[in-house]
N, C-alpha and C positions, 0 to 999 in steps of 0.2 A: 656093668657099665659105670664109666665112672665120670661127673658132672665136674666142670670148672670152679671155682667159687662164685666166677658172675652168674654162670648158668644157676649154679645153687640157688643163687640169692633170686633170679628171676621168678625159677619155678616156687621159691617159698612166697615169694609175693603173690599167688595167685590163689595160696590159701587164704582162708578166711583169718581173719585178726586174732580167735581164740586157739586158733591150731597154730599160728605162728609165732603167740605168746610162748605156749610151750615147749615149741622147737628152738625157740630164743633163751629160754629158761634151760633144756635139758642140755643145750650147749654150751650156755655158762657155767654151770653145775661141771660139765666134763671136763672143761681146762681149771676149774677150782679144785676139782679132787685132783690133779695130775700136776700140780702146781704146789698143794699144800704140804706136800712132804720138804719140800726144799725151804715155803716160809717159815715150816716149825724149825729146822735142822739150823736156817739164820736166824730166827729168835731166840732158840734155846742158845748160841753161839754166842749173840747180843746179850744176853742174860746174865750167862757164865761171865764175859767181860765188867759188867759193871758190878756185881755179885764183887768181884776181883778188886775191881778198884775201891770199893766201899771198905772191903774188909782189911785191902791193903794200907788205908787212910790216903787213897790219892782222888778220891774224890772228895770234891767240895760240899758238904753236906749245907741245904738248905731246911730250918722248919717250915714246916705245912703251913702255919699262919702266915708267915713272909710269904710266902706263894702266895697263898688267897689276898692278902692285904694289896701285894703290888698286882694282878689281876685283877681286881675292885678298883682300884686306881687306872689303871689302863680303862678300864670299861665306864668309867666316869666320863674319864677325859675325851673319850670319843664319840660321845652322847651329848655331853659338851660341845663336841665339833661341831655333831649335827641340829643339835637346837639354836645354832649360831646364826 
């Protein structure tokens, strides 16, 4: 027998809230594993690309302290906003 998704979703609503957590858990869990082959395959693809561009010299390389300094400044400036 095989239920609709509305039908699904009815009959999981008449379970109690701790059996539902888990059937809402073990079905995330299912499109996460069936899912993460293809995140790693675009990460690792994303990786190699900038990996490329760094070693190529076509990326713009920033230091770490410039990052954090204009981040601290951003994070002022909007705390600023808010105590305005």
């Amino acid at each position: 027998m095989s239920l609709s998704a509305s039908e699904f979703f009815e009959a999981g609503m008449s379970l109690p809230p701790s059996v539902r957590e888990d059937v809402a858990i073990r079905l995330l869990e299912s499109l996460e594993v069936a899912g993460q082959e293809s995140v790693d395959e675009s990460w690792t693809a994303e990786i190699g690309s900038r990996v490329d561009e760094m070693v190529g010299g076509e990326a713009q390389m920033v230091p770490g302290e410039a990052v954090f300094a204009e981040l601290a400044d951003r994070r002022a400036a909007r705390q600023g906003a808010r105590d305005a």
